[in-house]
ROTOR-574874 format. One line per 10 residues: their letters; for each residue x, y, z of C-alpha. Coordinates in nm, 3 decimals, decimal comma, always signed. Each point is the difference from the previous one (the first is absolute). Layout:
residues N
a = X/Y/Z  ...
This chain:
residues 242
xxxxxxxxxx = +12,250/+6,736/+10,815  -0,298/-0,203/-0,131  -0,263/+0,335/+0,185  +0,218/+0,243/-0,222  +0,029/-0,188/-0,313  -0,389/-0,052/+0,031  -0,106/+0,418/+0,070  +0,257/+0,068/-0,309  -0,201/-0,216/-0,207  -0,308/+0,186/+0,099
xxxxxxxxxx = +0,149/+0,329/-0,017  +0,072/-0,126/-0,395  -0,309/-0,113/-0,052  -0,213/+0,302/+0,169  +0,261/+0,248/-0,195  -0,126/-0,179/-0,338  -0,336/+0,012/+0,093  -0,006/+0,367/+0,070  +0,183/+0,098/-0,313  -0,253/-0,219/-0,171
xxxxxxxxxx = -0,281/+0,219/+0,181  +0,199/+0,360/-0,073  -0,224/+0,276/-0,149  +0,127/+0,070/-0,321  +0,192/+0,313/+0,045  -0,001/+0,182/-0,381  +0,328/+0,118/-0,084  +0,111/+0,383/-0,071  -0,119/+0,295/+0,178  -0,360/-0,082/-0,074
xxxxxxxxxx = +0,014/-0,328/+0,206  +0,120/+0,174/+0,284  -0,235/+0,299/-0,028  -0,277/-0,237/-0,012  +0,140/-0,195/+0,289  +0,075/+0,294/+0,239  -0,364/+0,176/-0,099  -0,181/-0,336/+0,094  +0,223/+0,019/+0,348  -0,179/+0,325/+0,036
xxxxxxxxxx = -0,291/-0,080/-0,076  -0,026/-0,294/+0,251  +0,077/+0,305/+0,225  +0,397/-0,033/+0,078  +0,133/+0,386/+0,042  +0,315/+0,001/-0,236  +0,272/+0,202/+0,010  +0,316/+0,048/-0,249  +0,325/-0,246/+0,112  +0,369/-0,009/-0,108
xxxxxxxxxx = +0,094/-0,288/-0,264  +0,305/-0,179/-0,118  +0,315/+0,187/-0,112  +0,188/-0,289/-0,099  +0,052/-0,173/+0,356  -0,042/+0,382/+0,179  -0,304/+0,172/+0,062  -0,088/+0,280/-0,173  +0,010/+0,213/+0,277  +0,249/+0,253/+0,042
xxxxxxxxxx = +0,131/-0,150/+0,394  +0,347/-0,173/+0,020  -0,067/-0,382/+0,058  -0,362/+0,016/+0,040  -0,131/-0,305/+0,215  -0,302/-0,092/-0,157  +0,063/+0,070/-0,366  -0,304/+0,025/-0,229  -0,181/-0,098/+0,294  -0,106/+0,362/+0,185
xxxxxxxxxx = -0,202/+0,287/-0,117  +0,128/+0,328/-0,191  -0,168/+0,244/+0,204  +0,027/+0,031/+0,396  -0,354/+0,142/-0,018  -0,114/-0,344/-0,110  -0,280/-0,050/+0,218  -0,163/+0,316/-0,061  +0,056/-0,054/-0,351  -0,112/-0,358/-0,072
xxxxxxxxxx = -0,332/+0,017/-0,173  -0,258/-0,195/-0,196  -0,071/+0,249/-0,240  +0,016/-0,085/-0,354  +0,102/+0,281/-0,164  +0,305/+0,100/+0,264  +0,125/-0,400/-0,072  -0,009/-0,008/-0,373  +0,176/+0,332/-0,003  +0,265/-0,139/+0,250
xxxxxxxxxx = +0,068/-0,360/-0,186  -0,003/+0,219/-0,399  +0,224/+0,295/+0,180  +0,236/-0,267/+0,157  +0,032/-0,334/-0,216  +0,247/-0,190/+0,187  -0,143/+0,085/+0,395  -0,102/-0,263/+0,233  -0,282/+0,038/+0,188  -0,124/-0,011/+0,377
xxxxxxxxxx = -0,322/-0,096/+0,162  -0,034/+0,213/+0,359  -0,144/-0,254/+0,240  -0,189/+0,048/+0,283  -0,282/+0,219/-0,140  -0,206/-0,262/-0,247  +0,200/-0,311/+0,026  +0,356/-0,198/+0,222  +0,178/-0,201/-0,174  +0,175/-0,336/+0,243
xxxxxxxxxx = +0,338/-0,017/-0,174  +0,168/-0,345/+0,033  +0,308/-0,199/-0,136  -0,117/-0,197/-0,348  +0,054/-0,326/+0,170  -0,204/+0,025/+0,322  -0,293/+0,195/-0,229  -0,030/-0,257/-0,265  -0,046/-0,260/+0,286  -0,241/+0,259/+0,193
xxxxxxxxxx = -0,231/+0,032/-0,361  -0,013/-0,344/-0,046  -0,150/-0,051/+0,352  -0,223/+0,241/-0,038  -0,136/-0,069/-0,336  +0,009/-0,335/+0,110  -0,249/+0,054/+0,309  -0,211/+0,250/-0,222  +0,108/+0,326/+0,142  -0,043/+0,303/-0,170
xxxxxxxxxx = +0,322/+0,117/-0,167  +0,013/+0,350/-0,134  +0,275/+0,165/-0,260  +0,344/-0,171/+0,015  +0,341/+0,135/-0,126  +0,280/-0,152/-0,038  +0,374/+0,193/-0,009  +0,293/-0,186/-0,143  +0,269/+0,085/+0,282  -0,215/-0,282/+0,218
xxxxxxxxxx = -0,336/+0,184/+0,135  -0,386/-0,072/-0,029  -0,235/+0,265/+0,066  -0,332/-0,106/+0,120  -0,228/+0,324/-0,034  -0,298/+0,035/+0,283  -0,228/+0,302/+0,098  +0,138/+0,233/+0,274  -0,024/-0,019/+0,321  +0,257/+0,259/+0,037
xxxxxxxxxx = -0,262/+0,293/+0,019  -0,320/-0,079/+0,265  -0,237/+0,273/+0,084  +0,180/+0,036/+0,344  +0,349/+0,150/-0,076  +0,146/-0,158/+0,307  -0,026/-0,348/-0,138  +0,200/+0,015/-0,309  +0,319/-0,193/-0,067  +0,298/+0,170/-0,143
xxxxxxxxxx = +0,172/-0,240/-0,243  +0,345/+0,171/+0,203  -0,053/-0,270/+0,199  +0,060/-0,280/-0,199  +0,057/+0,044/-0,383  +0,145/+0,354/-0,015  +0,065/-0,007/-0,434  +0,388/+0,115/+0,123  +0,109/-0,280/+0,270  -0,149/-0,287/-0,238
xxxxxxxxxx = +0,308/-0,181/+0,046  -0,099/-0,038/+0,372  -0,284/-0,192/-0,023  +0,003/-0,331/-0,168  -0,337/-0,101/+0,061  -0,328/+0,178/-0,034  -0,032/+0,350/-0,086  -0,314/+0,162/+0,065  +0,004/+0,317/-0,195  -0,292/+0,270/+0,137
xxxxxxxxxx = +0,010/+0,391/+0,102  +0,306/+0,168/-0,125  +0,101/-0,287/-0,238  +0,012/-0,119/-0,375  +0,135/-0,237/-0,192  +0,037/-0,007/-0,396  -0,329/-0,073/-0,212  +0,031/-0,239/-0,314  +0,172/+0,075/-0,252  +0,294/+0,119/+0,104
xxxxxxxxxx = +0,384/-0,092/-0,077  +0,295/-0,044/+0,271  +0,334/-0,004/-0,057  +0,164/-0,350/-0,204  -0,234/-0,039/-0,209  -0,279/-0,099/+0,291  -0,372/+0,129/+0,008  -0,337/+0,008/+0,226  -0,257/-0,119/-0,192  -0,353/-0,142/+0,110
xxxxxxxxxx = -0,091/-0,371/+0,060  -0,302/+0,038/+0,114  -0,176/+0,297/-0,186  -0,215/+0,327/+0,159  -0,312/-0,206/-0,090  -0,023/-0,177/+0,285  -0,168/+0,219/+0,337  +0,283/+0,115/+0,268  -0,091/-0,225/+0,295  +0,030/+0,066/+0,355
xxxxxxxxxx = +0,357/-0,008/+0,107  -0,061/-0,197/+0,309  -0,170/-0,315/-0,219  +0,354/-0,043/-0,145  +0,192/+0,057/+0,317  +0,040/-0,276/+0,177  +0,123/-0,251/-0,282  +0,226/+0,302/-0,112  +0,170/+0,022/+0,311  +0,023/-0,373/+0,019
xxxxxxxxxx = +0,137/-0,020/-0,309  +0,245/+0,236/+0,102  +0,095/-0,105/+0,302  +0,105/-0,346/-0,096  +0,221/+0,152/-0,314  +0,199/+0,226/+0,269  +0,021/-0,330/+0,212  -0,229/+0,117/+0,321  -0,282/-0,131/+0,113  -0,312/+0,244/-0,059
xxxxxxxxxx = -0,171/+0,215/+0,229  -0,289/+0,134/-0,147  -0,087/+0,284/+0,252  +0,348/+0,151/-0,114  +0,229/-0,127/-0,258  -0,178/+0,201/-0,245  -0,021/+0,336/+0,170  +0,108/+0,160/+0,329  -0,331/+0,177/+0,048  +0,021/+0,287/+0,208
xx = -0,236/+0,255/+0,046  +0,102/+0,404/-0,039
């Protein structure tokens, strides 16, 4: 009792710190213009998501499993793009949209529940690792942005996110996530259903470091808040070559 009393304490105290550390997100329209241009700019490829319709999705499909949560177009990996023109035409043409990074060409994102990722950060902060962007979403996730390593020069090595952290079968993995090739995940600011949001904690500032410097606390982390004990070479991906 006394072991989870003590990491809800630090859970508290990390949550205050990082809403202490929050970019200042600007609100209206021109907040999140400015945020989702500055996403493109630190080279995420965005795309055009569904939003909030009370607690539905906007989308047109009956019960929609990830509400808010999945892009508008199926063509959303050809279409995801850095340009600035095409994305301030998208977020003035379309007010309320969400939007979606496409990982596995510039950057992954490791995707982990709130409580084992606050107790990652502070370990790695704490033994002076580099920590890129982190976002935080309301319904219980942290987002730890990296570079790729979902797209090496020989085609035969990449990792398809299927594997592990397909955006659809979320609910299936309560540990790490590691989203690559044929992935997203929603880029700050963007609004869920309830009432809930993603927003950053950890702005685009800070370089995207190499995923595998974060790794093995991350899967540490996560293995002890599913209960298991870790195994580094694969609790965090199946890795299979194609």
């Amino acid at each position: 009792m006394s072991a989870e009393l003590g990491r809800t304490g630090l859970q508290g105290k990390l949550s205050q710190w990082l809403r202490g550390r929050r970019p200042k997100e600007a609100a209206g329209d021109g907040g999140r213009e400015a945020l989702l241009l500055a996403a493109a700019a630190a080279g995420l490829p965005l795309a055009p998501a569904a939003h909030p319709a009370g607690y539905r999705c906007s989308c047109d499909r009956v019960g929609c499993p990830t509400p808010a949560r999945h892009p508008v177009s199926f063509a959303w990996q050809t279409q995801s793009t850095t340009d600035r023109a095409q994305i301030e035409r998208w977020a003035r043409h379309q007010p309320q949209a969400n939007f979606i990074t496409a990982t596995g060409m510039v950057h992954d994102v490791m995707d982990v529940p709130v409580e084992a990722g606050l107790e990652a950060l502070e370990r790695l902060l704490g033994a002076g690792i580099e920590v890129g962007p982190v976002a935080e979403s309301d319904d219980g996730r942290l987002l730890f942005f990296t570079l790729t390593r979902g797209t090496p020069e020989d085609e035969d090595e990449w990792w398809p996110c299927e594997l592990d952290c397909h955006p659809e079968t979320m609910d299936e993995h309560p540990g790490l996530r590691w989203h690559c090739r044929g992935s997203y995940v929603l880029v700050p600011p963007a609004q869920l259903p309830g009432d809930q949001s993603v927003h950053w904690v950890r702005g685009l500032e800070h370089p995207l470091p190499d995923p595998l410097s974060l790794l093995e606390i991350l899967t540490d982390a996560c293995a002890r808040y599913v209960g298991e004990e870790p195994d580094h070479a694969s609790a965090a991906w199946p890795l299979r070559r194609h």
